[in-house]
C-alpha atoms as a printed R data frame, in Angstrom:
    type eleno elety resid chain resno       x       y       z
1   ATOM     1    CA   UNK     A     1 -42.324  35.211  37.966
2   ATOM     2    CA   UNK     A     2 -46.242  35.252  36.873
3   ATOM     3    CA   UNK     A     3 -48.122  36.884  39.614
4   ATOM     4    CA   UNK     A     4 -51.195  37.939  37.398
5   ATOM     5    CA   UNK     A     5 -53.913  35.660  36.385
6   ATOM     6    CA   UNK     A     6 -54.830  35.030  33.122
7   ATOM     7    CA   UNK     A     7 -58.808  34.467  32.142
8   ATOM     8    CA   UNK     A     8 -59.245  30.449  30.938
9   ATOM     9    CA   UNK     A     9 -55.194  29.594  31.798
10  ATOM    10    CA   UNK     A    10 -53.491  28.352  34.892
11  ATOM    11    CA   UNK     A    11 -49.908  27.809  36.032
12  ATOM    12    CA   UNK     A    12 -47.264  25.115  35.569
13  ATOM    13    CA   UNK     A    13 -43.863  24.913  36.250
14  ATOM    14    CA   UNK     A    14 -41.603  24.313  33.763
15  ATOM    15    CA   UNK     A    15 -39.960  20.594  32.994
16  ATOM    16    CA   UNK     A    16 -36.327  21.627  31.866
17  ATOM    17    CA   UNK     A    17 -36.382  25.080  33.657
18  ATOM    18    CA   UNK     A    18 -38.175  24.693  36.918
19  ATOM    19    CA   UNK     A    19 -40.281  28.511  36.405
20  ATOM    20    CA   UNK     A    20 -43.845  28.916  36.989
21  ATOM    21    CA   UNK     A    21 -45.666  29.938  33.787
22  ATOM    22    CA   UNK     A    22 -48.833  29.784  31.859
23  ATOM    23    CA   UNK     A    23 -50.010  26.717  30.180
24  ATOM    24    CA   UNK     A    24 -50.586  28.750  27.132
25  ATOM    25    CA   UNK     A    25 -46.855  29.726  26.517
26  ATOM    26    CA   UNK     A    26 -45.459  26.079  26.963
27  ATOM    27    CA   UNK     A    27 -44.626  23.533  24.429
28  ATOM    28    CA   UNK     A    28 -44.676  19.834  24.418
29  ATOM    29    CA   UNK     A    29 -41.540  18.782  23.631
30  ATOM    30    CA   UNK     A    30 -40.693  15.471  21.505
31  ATOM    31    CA   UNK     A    31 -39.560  13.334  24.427
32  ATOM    32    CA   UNK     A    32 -42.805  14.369  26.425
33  ATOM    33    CA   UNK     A    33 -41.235  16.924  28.734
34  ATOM    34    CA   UNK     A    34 -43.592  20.181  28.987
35  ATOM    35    CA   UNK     A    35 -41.421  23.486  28.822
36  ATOM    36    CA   UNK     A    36 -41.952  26.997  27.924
37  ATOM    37    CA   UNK     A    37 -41.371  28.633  24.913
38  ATOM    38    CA   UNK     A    38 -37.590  29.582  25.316
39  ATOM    39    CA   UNK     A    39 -36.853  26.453  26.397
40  ATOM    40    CA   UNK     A    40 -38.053  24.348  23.612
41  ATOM    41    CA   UNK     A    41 -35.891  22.220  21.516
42  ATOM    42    CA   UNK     A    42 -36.789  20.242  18.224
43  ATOM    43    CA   UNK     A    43 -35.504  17.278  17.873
44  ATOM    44    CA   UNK     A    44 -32.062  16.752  16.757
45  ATOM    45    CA   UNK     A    45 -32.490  15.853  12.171
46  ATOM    46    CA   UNK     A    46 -29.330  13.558  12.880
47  ATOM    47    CA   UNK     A    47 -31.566  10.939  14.821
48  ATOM    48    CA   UNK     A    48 -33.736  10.430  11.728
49  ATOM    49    CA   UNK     A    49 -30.722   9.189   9.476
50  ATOM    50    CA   UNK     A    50 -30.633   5.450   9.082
51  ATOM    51    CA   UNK     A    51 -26.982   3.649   7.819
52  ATOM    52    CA   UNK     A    52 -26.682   2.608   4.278
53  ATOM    53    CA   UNK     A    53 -25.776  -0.726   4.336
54  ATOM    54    CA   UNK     A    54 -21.451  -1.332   3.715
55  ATOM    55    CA   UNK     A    55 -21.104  -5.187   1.930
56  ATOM    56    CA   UNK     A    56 -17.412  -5.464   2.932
57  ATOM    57    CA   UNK     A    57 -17.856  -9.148   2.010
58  ATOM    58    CA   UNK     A    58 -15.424 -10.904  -0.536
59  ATOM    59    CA   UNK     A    59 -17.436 -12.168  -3.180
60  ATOM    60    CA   UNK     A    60 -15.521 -15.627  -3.525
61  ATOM    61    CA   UNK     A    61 -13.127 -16.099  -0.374
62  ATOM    62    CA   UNK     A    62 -10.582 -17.910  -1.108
63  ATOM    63    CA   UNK     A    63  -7.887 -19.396   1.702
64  ATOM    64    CA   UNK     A    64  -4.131 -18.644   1.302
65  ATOM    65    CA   UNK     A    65  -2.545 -21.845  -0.283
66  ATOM    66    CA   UNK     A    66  -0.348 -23.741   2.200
67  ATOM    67    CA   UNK     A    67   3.223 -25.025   1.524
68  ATOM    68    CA   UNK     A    68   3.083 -28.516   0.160
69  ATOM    69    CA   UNK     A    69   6.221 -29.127   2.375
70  ATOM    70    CA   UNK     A    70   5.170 -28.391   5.602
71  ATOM    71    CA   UNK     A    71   1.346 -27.859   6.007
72  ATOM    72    CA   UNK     A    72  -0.645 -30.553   3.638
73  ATOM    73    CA   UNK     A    73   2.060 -33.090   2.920
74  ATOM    74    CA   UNK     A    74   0.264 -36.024   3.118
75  ATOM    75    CA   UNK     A    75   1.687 -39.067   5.449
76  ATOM    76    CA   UNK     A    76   1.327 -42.976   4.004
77  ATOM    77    CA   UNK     A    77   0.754 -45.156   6.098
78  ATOM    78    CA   UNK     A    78   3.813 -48.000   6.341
79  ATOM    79    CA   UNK     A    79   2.172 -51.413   5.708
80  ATOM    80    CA   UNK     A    80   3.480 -54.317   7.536
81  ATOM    81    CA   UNK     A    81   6.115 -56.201   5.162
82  ATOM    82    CA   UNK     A    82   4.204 -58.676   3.511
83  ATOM    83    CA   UNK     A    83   5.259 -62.579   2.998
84  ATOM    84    CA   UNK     A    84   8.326 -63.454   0.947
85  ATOM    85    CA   UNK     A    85   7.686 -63.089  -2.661
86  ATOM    86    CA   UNK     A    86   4.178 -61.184  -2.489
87  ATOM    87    CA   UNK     A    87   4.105 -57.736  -4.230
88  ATOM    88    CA   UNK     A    88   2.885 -54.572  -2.429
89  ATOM    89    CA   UNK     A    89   1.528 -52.213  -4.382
90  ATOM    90    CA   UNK     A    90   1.444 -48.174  -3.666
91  ATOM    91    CA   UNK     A    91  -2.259 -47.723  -3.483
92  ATOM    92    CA   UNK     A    92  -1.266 -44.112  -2.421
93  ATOM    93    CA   UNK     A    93  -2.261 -41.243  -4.893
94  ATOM    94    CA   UNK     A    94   1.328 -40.221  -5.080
95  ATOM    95    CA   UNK     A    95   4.924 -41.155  -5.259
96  ATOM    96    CA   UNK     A    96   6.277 -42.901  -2.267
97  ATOM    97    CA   UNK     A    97   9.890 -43.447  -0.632
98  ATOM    98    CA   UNK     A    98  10.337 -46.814   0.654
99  ATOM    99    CA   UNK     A    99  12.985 -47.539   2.464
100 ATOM   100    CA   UNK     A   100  14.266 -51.295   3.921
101 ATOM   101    CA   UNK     A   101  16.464 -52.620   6.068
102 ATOM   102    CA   UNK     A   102  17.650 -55.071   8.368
103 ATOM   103    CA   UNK     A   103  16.430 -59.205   7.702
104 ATOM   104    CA   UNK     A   104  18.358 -61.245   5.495
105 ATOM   105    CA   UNK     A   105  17.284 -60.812   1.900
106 ATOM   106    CA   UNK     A   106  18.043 -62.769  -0.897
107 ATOM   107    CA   UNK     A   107  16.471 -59.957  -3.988
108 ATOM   108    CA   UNK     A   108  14.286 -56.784  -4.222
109 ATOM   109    CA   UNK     A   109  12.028 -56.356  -7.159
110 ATOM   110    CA   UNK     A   110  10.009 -53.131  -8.660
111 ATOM   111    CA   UNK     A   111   8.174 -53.757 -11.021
112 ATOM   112    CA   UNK     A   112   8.483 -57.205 -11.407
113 ATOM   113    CA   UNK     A   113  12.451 -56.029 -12.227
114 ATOM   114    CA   UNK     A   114  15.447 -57.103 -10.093
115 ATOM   115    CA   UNK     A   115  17.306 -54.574  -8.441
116 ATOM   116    CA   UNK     A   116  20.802 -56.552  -7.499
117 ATOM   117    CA   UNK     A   117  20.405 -54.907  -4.364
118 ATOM   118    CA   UNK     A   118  18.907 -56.222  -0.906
119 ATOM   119    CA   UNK     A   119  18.408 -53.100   0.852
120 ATOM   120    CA   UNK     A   120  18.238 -49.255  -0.008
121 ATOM   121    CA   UNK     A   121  16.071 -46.715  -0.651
122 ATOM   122    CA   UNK     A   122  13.040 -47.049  -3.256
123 ATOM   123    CA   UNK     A   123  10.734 -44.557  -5.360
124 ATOM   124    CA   UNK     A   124   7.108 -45.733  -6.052
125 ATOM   125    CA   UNK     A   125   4.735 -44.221  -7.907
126 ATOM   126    CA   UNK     A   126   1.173 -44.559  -8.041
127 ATOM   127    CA   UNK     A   127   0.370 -48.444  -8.481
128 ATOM   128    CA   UNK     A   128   3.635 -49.277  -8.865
129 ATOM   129    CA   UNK     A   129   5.000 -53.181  -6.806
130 ATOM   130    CA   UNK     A   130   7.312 -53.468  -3.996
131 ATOM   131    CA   UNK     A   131   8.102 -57.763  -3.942
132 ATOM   132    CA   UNK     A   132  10.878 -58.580  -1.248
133 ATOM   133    CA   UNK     A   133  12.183 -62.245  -0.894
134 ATOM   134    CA   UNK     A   134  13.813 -62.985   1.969
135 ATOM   135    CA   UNK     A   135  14.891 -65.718   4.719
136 ATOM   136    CA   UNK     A   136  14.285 -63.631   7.822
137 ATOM   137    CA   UNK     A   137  12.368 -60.487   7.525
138 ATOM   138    CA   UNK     A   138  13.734 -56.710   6.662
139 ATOM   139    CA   UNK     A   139  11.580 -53.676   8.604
140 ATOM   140    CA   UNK     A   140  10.934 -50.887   5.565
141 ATOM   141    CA   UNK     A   141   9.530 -47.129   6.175
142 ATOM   142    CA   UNK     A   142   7.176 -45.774   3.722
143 ATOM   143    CA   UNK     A   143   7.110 -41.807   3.286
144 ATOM   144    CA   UNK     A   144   5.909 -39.075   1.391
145 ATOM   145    CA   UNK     A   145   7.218 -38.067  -1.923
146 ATOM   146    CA   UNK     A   146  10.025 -39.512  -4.272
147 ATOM   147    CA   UNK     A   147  13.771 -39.568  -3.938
148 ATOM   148    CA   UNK     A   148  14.830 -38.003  -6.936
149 ATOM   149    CA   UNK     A   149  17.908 -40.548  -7.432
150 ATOM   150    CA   UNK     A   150  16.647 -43.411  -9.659
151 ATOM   151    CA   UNK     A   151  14.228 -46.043  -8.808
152 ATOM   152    CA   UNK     A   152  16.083 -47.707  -5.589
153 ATOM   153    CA   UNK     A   153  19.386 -46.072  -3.474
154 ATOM   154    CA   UNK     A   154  21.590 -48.559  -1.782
155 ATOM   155    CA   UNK     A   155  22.048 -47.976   2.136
């Protein structure tokens, strides 16, 4: 403890320690605290460093394909069964299953071809015609993709 006095100095206490010294044998520190001599600490090099930056971007992302079968398998819509003896035509942008039943009908053509059949299941491709003739009218399901039998499957 300083008990003496020292010509053009004067006391303060210590900010870290809490002693009474001289003026003269303190220190500003760097986050403004005013300590003696022993008690001074520079300031940590660490706190200067600044982070490189880490691109952990993918340059082109690409998304994981999905199955064709059960993710993006596209669903045609089943237009209503037209009048006897007009042609519908697969405006879809891929092959579709047609399948028709029920009604009383006299012939089924693809194509402008007879099929000898009045019911069954049909493959259409892209612009290809449906035409059924009938008396009283069949009910027919449209799907996705093509039965790989030939162009019609009786029921």
């Amino acid at each position: 403890m300083t008990t003496h006095a020292k010509l053009g100095d004067y006391l303060v206490y210590c900010d870290r320690t809490g002693f009474k010294v001289y003026a003269s044998d303190c220190r500003m520190q760097w986050d403004g605290l005013f300590v003696r001599e022993k008690s001074w600490e520079a300031r940590n090099q660490q706190e200067f460093l600044r982070g490189v930056p880490d691109l952990q971007a993918v340059s082109t992302p690409r998304p994981e394909p999905g199955d064709i079968s059960t993710d993006d398998t596209p669903i045609p819509i089943t237009p209503s069964v037209p009048a006897t003896g007009v042609a519908q035509v697969n405006t879809n942008a891929y092959p579709v299953t047609v399948v028709v039943s029920g009604g009383t009908v006299t012939s089924i053509l693809i194509n402008q071809i007879i099929t000898n059949v009045t019911s069954g299941i049909f493959n259409l491709n892209n612009k290809d015609s449906i035409v059924l003739n009938y008396s009283s009218a069949p009910t027919w399901q449209w799907s996705f993709g093509a039965n790989p039998n030939p162009s019609y499957t009786p029921l």
